[in-house]
N, C-alpha and C positions, 0 to 999 in steps of 0.2 A: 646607318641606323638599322637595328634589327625591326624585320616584318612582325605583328603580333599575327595572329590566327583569323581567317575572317577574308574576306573579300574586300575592296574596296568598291565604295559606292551601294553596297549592300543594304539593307533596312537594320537596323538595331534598335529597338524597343525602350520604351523609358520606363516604363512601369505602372505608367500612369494612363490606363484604358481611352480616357479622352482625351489626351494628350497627343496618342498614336491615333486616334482617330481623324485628328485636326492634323496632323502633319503624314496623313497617306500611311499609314506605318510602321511611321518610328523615325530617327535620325539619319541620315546618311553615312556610312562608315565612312572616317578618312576626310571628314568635312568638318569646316569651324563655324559655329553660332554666336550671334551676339547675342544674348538676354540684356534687357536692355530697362531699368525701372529706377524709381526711385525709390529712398531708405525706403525698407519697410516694406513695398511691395511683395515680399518673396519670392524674390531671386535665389537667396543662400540656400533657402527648404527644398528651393525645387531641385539647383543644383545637387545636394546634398541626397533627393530623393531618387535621382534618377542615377548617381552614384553606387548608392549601396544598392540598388536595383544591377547594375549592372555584374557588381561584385557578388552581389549571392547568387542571381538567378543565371546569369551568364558566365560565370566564373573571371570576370574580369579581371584584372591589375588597373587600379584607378588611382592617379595622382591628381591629387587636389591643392592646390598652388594659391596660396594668399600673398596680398599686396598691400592688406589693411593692416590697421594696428593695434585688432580683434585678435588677442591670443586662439590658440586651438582648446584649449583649456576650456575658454567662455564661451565658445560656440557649441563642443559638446555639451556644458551646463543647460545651453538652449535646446539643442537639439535630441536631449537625452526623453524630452517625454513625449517622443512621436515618434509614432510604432515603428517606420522605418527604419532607426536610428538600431544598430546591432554592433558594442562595442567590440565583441569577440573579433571582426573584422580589419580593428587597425590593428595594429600596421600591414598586416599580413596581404590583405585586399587591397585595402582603403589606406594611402598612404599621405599624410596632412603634410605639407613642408611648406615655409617662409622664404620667398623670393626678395621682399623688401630689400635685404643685407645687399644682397647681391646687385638690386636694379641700384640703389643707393651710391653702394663703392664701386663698380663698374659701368654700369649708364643698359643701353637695351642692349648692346654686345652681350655684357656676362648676364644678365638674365635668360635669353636667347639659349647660349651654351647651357646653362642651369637646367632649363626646360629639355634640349637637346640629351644631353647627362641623363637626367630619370627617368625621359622615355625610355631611353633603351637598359640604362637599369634596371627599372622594374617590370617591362616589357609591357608598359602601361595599354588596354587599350583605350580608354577615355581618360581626360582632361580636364580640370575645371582650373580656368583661369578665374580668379577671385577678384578683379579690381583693375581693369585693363583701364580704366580713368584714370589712375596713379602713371600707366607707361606715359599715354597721352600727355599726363601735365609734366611728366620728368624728361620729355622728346624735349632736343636741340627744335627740331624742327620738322612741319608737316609732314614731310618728306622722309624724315628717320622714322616719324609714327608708319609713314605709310610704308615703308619697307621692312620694317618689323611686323606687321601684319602679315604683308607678303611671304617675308622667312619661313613665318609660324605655319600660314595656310600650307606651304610647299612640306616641310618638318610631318607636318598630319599625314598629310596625301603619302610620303613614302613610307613612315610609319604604319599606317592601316589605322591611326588612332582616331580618333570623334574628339572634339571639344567643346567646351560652352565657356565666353567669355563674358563674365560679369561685368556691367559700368553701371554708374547712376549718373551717367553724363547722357543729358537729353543734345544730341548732336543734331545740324542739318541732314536731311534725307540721304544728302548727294555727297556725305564728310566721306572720303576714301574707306575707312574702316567698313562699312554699311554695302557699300558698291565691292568689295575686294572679298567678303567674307563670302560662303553659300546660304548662310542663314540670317534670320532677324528676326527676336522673338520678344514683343514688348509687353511688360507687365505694369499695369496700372490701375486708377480706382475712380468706376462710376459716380455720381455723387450729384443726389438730386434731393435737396431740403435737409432733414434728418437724416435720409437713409442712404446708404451705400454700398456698391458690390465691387469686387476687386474682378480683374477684368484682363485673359488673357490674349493675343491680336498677333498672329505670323503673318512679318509684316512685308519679308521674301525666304523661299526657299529654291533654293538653286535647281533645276532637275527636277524639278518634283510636282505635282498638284498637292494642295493643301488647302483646306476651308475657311475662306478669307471672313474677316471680320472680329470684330468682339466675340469674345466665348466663358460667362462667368467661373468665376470657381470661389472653395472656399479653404481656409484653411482646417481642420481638423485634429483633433488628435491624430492621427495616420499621416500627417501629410497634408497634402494636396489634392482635391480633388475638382477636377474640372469634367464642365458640360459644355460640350460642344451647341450650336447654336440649330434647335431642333429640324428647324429651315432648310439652315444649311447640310447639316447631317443626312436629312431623308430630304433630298432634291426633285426628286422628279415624284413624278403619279407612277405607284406602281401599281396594275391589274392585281385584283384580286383572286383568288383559286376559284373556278366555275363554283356555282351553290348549286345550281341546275336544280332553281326554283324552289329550295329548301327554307324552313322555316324554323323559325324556335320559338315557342311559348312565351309568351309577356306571364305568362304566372294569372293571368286573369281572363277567366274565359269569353268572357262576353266583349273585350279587349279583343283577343284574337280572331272573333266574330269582327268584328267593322274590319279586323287589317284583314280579310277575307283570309285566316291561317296560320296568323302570329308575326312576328317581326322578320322581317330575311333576312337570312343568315351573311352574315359579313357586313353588315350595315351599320351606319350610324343614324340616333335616334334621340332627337329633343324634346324634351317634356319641359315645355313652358307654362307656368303658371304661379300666381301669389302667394306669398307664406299662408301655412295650413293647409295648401290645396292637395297635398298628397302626393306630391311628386316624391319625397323620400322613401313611403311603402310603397309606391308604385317598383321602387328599384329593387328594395324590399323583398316583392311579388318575384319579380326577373330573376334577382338570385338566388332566392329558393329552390329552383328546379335547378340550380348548380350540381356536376354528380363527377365523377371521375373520370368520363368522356369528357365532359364540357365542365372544363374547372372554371369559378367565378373571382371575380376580384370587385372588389370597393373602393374606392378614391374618396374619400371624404376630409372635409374641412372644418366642421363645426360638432360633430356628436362624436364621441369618443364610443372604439369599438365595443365596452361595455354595455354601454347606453343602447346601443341600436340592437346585441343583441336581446338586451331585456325587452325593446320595444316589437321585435318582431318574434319574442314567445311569448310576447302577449296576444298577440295577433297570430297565434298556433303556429307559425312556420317557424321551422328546427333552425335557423341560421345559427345559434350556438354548437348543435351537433354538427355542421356541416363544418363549423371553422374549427372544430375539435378533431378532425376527420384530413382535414388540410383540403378538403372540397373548397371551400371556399377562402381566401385571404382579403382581410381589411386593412390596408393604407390608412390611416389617421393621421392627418398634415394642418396642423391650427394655422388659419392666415397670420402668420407673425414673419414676417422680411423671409418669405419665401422667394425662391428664383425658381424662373416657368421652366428654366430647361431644365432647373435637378429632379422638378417635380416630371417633365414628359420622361428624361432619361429614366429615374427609376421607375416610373410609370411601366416604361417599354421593356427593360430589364425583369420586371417582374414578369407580363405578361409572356416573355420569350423562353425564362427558364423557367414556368410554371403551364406553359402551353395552353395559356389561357382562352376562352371560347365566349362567354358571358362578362362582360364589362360595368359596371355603375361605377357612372362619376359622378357624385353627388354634389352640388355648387361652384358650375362653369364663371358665375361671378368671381369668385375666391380665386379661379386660377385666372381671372384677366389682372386681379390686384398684384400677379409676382410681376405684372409687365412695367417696366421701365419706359418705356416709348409704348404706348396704346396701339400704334398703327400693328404694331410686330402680331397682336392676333389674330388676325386673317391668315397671314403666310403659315404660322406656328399651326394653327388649328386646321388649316388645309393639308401640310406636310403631316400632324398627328393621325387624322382621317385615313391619308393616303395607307397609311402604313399599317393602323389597325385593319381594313382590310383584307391588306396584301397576308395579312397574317391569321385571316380566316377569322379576327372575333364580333361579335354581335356585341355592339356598345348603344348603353341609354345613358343621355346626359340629361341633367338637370339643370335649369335655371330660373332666375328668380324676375315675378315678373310682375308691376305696380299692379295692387287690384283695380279688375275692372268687375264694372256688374252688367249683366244680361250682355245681348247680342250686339253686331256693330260691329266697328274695324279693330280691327288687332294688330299693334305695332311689332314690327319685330326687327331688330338688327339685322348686317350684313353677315354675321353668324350662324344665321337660318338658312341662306340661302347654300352653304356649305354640309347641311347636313340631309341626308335621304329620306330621313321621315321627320314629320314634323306632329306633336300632341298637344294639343292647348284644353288647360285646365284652368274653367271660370267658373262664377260663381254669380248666386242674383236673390232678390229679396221676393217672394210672396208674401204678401205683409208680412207679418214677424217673421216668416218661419225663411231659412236660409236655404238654398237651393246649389248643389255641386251640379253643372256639365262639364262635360268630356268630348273634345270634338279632335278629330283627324283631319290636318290640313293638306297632308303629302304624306305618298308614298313613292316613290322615286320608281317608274318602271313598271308600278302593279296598281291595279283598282284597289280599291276600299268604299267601306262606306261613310258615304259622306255625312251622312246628319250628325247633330249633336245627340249624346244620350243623358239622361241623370244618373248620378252614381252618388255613392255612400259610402263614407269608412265608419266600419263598425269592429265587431270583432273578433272577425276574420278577416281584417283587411277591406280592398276597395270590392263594392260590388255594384256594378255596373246593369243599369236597366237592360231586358233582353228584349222589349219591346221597339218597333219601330220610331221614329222620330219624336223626337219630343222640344223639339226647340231650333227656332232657324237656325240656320249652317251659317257661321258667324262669316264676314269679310275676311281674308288674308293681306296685307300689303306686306309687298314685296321689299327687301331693303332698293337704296338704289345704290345704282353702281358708281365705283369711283375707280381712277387711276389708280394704276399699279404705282408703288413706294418703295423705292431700293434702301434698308434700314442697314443700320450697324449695330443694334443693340445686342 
């Protein structure tokens, strides 16, 4: 059998960013996959996508091998309105052909020979076996199935070719096919009440490190795109670049008075408090001083970017000029069946290729609602942290919190305990008249001041008494701690 071009054991790329991020790289050259799902899952797409990937971007020869009784015809009909899909390619690249005939009137021998034949005819480097469940139920017996796997893995390896074997046969762990391949890549669907997420899980890769677990994705116009599991992906703590004591403005002067400076630089910061209390101009404040050294971004869930910037020239700060400038960029994500990784992934994608400095994420409630399993935001929100750091940006988060009135204990989740500074906005009655404080609970490494102050939004925004205390230093309770949870979501 002729060699194609290429190395064996090599990395080769799928196309699919998170895809290669969850499998170290990309595929192994010269090695066999099982994709492994039921109807529907998107097995064919993904095959399909990481086909014509190979074929355009890599200049591959790709023989794609059906065993169903899905003409080529009606698979293009489906696969013609995602983006991937680029006719000009067959046959030339991308070469379709029907094994059926052959496994039918000859048994696994002549399909075998079949596959052997157009490897080296078309000097294929990738494979897509389309229905290895058909060999399975047409084997004499175990043993034919398992030596036919064998053939094929050995066929790849002197070839230099890669494959991916499609079934929708849910088999034992330990079925020969699963133990004999180098890969196993299962596609399946979360499902909890109404809602659903499809759900991709590598379940061995031979050689290799890979990011075990559940990794959602969704299907698209484009394709496929999958998020790797944000935990998984950013695993350890990583140090952040020295700040060596550096600060950035909260936008509010009498603010950067208590934090004796303004917020530190590379920090994470929660502004807790009950609807109305100002936590979204407080973000407002933050991203105003956004400039083309320190670019800002917004995460938000409920006000559309038009809304906020009307609300914040009313309140005289340019946030319109600045996002017309590309100083600033606003995220608008309405809680509707959102997933936390596509929201962290493109979260972190933004902030990396826009070198972001100034962060608001505007309702941390909103992104606990994309979670599936509750426990997962601890790990999620400690890996997100980690990483905002590591990447030099100064982030304020928001959250939503029962009103309380005047002074007393203040509850807060195990959520707080993960973030460097902590801002509690309450509120209290003087007979009729309504009263805002503003107190700092933590600053992680630096003094502040502690008292509570009164503040005001008016219109210029919040303004903050510059006078000394005006109201006890309210209780902080700590969350408590609990065991650590190895999740799968």
């Amino acid at each position: 059998m002729a060699m194609i071009s290429g190395t064996y054991g090599e990395r080769i790329t799928t196309g699919l960013p998170g895809l290669d991020l969850v499998l170290n790289g990309g595929l192994l050259r010269g090695s066999a996959y099982i994709v492994q799902g039921s109807p529907g899952a998107g097995k064919t797409i993904l095959a399909n996508q990481i086909a014509f990937h190979r074929a355009r971007e890599a200049g591959e020869s790709v023989l794609y091998l059906t065993l169903l009784s899905e003409s080529h015809a009606q698979m293009f009909v489906h696969l013609q309105s995602l983006g991937f899909f680029d006719r000009s390619l067959i046959p030339e690249r991308v070469y379709y052909s029907s094994g059926y005939a052959a496994l039918d009137e000859g048994g696994l021998d002549a399909l075998m020979g079949l596959i052997v034949h157009e490897l080296n005819r078309l000097k294929a480097g990738f494979l897509v076996l389309d229905g290895l469940f058909v060999v399975h139920a047409l084997a004499d017996t175990e043993n034919t199935f398992r030596r036919f796997v064998h053939e094929l893995q050995g066929q790849l390896s002197m070839a230099g070719a890669t494959a991916l074997l499609l079934t929708n046969e849910r088999r034992d762990p330990s079925s020969p096919e699963y133990t004999m391949v180098d890969g196993w890549i299962e596609m399946s669907e979360l499902a909890t009440g109404a809602w659903a997420a499809r759900t991709l899980q590598v379940k061995k890769m031979r050689g290799s490190h890979f990011l075990i677990g559940q990794h959602k994705f969704r299907i698209t116009d484009q394709g496929i795109a999958l998020f790797p599991r944000l935990e998984a992906a950013v695993p350890r703590p990583a140090a952040p670049p020295p700040a060596h004591g550096r600060r950035l403005s909260s936008g509010i002067g009498a603010l950067d008075s208590m934090l004796h400076g303004g917020l530190p630089a590379a920090s994470t910061t929660l502004v807790h408090g009950p609807s109305g209390s100002g936590k979204t101009t407080m973000g407002l404040h933050f991203l105003s001083l956004a400039s083309e050294a320190e670019p800002g971004l917004l995460l938000g869930f409920y006000e559309d970017p038009e809304v906020l910037c009307e609300r914040a020239a009313m309140l005289g700060m340019d946030l319109p000029g600045l996002v017309r400038k590309g100083v600033v960029e606003i995220l608008w994500r309405p809680p509707i069946e959102q997933l936390a990784d596509e929201l962290g992934c493109e979260l972190l994608d933004t902030i990396r290729r826009r070198g972001v400095r100034r962060l608001f994420l505007d309702g941390l409630g909103s992104l606990r609602e994309a979670f599936v399993h509750p426990q997962r935001i601890h790990p999620f929100l400690t890996a997100l942290s980690n990483e905002l750091r590591r990447l030099g940006v100064t982030s304020l988060l928001s959250t939503e919190a029962p009103r309380q009135l005047g002074p007393g204990n203040v509850r807060m989740d195990e959520v707080s305990a993960l973030m460097d500074n902590l801002i509690l906005l309450r509120h209290s009655y003087e007979g009729r008249a309504l009263r805002w404080q503003i107190s700092i609970l933590k600053v992680r490494g630096s003094p502040f001041d502690s008292f509570a102050r009164d503040f005001a939004i008016g219109g210029t925004g919040i303004a903050v008494a510059e006078d000394g205390p005006t109201l006890a230093t309210p209780t902080w309770t700590a969350p408590p701690s609990r065991p650590r949870r190895e999740t799968q979501d």
